[in-house]
Steps between C-alpha positions, in 0.01 A plus 500: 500500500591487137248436229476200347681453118196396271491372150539759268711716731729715309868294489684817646260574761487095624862548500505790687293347769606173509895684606328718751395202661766331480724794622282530780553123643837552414583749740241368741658168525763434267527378123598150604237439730255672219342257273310521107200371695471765779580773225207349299253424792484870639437605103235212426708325240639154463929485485426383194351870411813661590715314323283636191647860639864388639656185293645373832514645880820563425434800275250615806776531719751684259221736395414587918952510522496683206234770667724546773816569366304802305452650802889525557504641104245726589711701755780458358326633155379778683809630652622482162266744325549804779756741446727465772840505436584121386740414763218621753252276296757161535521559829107523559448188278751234662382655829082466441616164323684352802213621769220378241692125495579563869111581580428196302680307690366582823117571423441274192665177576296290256542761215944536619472057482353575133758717356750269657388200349472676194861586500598159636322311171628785251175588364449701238385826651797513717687582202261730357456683824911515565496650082254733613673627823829500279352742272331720720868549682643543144278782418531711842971397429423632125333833661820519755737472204266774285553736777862477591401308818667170414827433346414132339494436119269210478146550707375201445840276630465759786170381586584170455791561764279707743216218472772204603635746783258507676339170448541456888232777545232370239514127561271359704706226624769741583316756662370235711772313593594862612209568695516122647829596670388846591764660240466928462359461146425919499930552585521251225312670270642863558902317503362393130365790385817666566711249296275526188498917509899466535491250204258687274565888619738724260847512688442850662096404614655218702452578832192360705251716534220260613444496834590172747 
């Protein structure tokens, strides 16, 4: 049971809580069928005390989106800073990306319905979160190209290109329109892969060496 949010309650830390709780009903039972008055009730406020915190519930629901799609830049940051080879390192990022979405999907309806209507009203950390992904892809292409790896003069139009290939494999709409009609997303995935090493690899790198 959380603890209630009392007067004089630091801003950050009423914040803090009064997402938790709302994250919580959120992927209990949904953000639409989540209301400002069962997010205040289980923290002892009035609605009218989170809107003090959160100017409308619409900035409660892109904050809780907005927590989610870190966790996707959080692997894909990850895979990122090791020191595989960067070729290796695309491949483990669109793959943990696709099975994160994928898992999503499957286990966390009410958090996949979020995202989607996220993307389906253009908010605003949609496009931060696609800028983010974009650049974490543009640093592991820039790594390829600083060790003879890749053959592309521009990283960051190459992550741009490598983000709208395989937009199939990180939408959520996509992927589950996919999984709707029982479509091989993992053959998919690897039949990708392959296109973007051919398109990024030097000429003589260019055969597939990741396996089906």
């Amino acid at each position: 049971m959380n603890r209630p949010v009392r007067t004089g309650t630091d801003p950050d830390e009423a914040r803090a809580r009064i997402l938790e709780v709302a994250e919580e009903h959120f992927r209990r039972i949904g953000y639409h069928k989540t209301s400002m008055a069962d997010i205040a009730s289980e923290l002892g406020m009035s609605p009218a005390n989170v809107y003090r915190f959160f100017s409308s519930r619409d900035a409660i629901n892109e904050s809780i989106c907005g927590r989610v799609l870190n966790e996707v830049a959080d692997i894909g940051s990850a895979i990122a800073r090791t020191n595989a080879p960067a070729m290796e390192k695309l491949d483990q990022l669109l793959t943990a990306v696709h099975r994160h979405n994928k898992m999503t999907l499957v286990k966390q309806r009410h958090m996949h319905d979020l995202i989607v209507a996220a993307m389906q009203g253009n908010w605003a950390i949609i496009k931060a979160h696609t800028e983010q992904m974009v650049t974490i892809l543009e640093a592991i292409i820039r790594d390829g190209i600083e060790a003879g790896e890749f053959e592309v003069e521009d990283a960051a139009e190459a992550a741009r290109a490598v983000k709208s290939a395989f937009m199939a494999f990180f939408h959520p709409i996509l992927i589950e329109h996919c999984v709707q009609h029982g479509e091989d997303t993992e053959a998919g995935l690897r039949g990708q892969i392959r296109l973007i090493r051919r398109a990024l690899s030097k000429s003589d790198q260019a055969v597939c060496r990741i396996q089906a």
